[in-house]
N, C-alpha and C positions, 0 to 999 in steps of 0.2 A: 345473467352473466353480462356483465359490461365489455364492451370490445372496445376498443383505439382506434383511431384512425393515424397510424402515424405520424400524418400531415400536418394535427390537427396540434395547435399551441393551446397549452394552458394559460396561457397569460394572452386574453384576447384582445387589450390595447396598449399600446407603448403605453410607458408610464415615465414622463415629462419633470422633470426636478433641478431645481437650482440652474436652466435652460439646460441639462443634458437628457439626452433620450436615451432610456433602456426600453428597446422592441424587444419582440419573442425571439428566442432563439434561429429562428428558421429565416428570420427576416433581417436580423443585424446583430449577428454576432460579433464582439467586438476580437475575438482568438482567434489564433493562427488554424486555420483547420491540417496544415500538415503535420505540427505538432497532436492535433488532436487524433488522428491516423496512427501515429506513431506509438503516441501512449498506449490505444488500444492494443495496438499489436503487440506488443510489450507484455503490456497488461496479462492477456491470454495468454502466455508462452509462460508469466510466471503462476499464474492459477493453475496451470497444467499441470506444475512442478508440484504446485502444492496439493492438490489431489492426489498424485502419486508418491509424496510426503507423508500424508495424510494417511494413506489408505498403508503403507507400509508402516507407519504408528500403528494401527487398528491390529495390523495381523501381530507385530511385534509383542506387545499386550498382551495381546490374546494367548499367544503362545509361551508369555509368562503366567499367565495364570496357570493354563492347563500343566504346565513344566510344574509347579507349585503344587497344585491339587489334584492332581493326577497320576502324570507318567514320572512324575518326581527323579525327572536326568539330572535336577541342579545346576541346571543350563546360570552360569553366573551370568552372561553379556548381553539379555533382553532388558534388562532394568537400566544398564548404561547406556544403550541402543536406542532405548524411547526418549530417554533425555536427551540425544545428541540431536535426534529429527529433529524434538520438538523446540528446541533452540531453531535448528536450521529452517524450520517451519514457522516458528511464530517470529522471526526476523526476514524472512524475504516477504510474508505477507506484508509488512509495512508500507514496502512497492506497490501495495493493491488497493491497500488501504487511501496511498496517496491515490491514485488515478481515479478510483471512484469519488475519491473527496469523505470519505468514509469515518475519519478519526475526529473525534472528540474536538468542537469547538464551542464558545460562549459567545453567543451571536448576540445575545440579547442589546448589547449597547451598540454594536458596530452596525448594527441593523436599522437602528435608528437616526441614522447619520446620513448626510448628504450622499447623494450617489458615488461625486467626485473625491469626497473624501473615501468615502468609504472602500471605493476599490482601489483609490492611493494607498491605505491603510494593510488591505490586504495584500496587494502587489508586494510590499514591503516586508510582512508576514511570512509569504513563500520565499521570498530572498532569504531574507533570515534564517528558514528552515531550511533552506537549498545550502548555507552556508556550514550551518551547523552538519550537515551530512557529509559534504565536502571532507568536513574538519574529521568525523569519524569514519571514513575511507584510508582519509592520509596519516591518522594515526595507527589505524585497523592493520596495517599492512605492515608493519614490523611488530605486533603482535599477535598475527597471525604467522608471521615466520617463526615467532619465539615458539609455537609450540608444535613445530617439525622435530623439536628437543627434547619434547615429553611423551611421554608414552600414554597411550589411553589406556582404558580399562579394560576392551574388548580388543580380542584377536592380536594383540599387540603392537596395533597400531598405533601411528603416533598424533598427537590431539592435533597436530596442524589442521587435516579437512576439516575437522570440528572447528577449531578457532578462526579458521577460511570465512563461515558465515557471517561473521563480525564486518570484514571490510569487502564480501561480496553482495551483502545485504545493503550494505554505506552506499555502493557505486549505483546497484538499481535504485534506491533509495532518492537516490542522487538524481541521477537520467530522468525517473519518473517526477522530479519535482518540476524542475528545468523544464519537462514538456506540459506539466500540466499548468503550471505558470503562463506559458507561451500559450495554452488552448485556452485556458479562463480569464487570464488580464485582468485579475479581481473579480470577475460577473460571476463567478458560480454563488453566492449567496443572494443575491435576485432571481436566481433560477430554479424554483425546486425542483426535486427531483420527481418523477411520475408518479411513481409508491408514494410520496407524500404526498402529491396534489389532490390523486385520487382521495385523502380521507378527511 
C-alpha cells in the first residue's frame, strides 16, 4: 500500500518556460489561499446537501417500487418527488463540480502553450463561465417566481421550491466560480490532481 506524505510535491522541480516559473504548489502558488479556504468550505456544506439529496432520491425510489409491486397504495407523488430532487441535486452539484475543477475540459491544445498564455487563456475561461452564471441567476429569479403560480404534482404544492433550484444553483454556481478563479489564477492545469499523479 502506498502512503503520502502530504508535504511531499509531485512535481519535484519548478518548471521554468518563456522566463516564468511554475513551482509546486506548496512553494509558490500563484492563488489567493483565502479564496481557496472559502471555496472548501462551501464546497462541504454543499456535498452535505447533496448526500442527504441523494440519499432522500434512494429512499424515495425505493418506496416507489415497493408502492408498485407490493403494498400497491398507488402512492401517485414518489415518481414526481424523485424528479424534483434529482433536478435539485444534479443542479447544485455543478457548485462541486466547479470547486474541484471536476467538469469536462479539452486540454489537449491549451496544454501545449506558453505558461503565460495559457493561464491568461484560462483566467478568461473562468470569467466567462463566472459571467454566464451570473446571467443565469439574474434571469433564474423571475422564473423561479413565475412558478409560485403553478401548482406541482405532489401534495399540491406549488412548482416555485422546485423552479428555486434554477437560480439557487446560478448564485452557488456563481460564488464557487469567483472563488475558485481567485484560488487557481489559471494554474490548476499545471497541477494534477494526486489521484492522477499517482497512475
Amino acid at each position: 500500500m502506498l502512503r503520502l506524505n502530504p508535504n511531499d510535491s509531485f512535481l519535484s522541480e519548478p518548471i521554468t518556460e518563456n522566463g516564468l516559473t511554475d513551482a509546486p504548489p506548496e512553494k509558490d502558488y500563484p492563488g489567493w489561499e483565502f479564496a481557496a479556504l472559502w471555496s472548501d468550505r462551501i464546497n462541504r456544506a454543499v456535498e452535505l446537501i447533496l448526500a442527504i439529496l441523494m440519499a432522500l432520491l434512494v429512499l424515495d425510489v425505493w418506496l416507489g417500487v415497493i408502492d408498485r409491486y407490493y403494498f400497491r397504495w398507488q402512492l401517485d407523488w414518489p415518481e414526481a418527488f424523485a424528479r424534483y430532487l434529482m433536478i435539485w441535486a444534479a443542479l447544485l452539484a455543478i457548485s462541486a463540480g466547479i470547486a474541484r475543477r471536476d467538469h469536462i475540459g479539452l486540454m489537449s491544445f491549451v496544454g501545449r502553450l506558453p505558461i503565460g498564455i495559457r493561464r491568461g487563456l484560462l483566467i478568461f475561461a473562468d470569467l466567462v463561465t463566472l459571467v454566464l452564471f451570473i446571467y443565469l441567476f439574474v434571469t433564474g429569479i423571475p422564473f423561479a417566481a413565475g412558478g409560485f403560480g403553478r401548482e406541482a404534482m405532489i401534495f399540491g404544492a406549488s412548482m416555485g421550491p422546485f423552479f428555486t433550484a434554477i437560480p439557487a444553483a446560478a448564485f452557488l454556481a456563481s460564488v464557487q466560480m469567483f472563488l475558485t478563479l481567485l484560488r487557481d489564477l489559471g494554474s490548476h492545469v499545471d497541477r494534477p490532481k494526486r489521484e492522477e499523479s499517482l497512475t
